[in-house]
N, C-alpha and C positions, 0 to 999 in steps of 0.2 A: 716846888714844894712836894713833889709826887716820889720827888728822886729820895728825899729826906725822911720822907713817911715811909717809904719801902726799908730805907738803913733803920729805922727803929722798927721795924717785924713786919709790916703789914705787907699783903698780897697787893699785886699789883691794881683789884678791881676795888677792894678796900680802901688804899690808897685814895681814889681816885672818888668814890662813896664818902667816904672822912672829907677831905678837901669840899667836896657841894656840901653838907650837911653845914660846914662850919661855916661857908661862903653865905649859906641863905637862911642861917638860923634855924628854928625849929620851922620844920616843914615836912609836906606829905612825902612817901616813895615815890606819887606820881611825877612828884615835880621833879625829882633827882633823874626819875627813868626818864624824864621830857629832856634835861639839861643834858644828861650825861650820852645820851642814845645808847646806854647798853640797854640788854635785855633782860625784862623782870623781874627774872629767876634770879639774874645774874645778882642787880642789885640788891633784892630781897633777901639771897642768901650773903651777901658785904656786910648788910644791915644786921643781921641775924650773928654773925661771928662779931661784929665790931660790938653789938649790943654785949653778948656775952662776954666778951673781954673786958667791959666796962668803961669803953671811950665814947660811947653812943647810949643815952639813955629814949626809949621809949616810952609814951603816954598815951593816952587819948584825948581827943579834943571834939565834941560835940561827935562824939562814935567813927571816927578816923583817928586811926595811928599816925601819930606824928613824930620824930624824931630829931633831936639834939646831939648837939657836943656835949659830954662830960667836962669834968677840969681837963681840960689840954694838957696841963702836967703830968697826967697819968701814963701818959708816951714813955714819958721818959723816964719817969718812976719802975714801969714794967720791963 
């Protein structure tokens, strides 16, 4: 899936950030930074581009950021 998210634009770290978010639902950074072992920064700024593009939406949930897929169609729309 990582090879296919890269041919429709995404960075390889995004990629890889999109693929955990969708795998585990809406959930913390922590748990992505836990699953994926990159670092922080690294996910945080995946999170940050992916949110701004509109395939990741962010929330809160009892004062934790938590993070979503958008429509998955929007891949492929953009």
């Amino acid at each position: 899936m990582l090879k296919e998210l890269q041919a429709l634009g995404l960075q390889k770290n995004e990629a890889m950030v999109y693929e955990a978010v969708l795998k585990n639902g809406p959930c913390r950074a922590a748990l992505i930074i836990t699953k994926l072992a990159l670092h922080r920064n690294l996910v945080y700024r995946a999170l940050d581009n992916l949110v701004d593009e509109g395939y990741v939406t962010k929330f809160t949930q009892n004062g934790v950021w938590q993070f979503q897929i958008t429509d998955p169609h929007m891949l492929l729309t953009n």
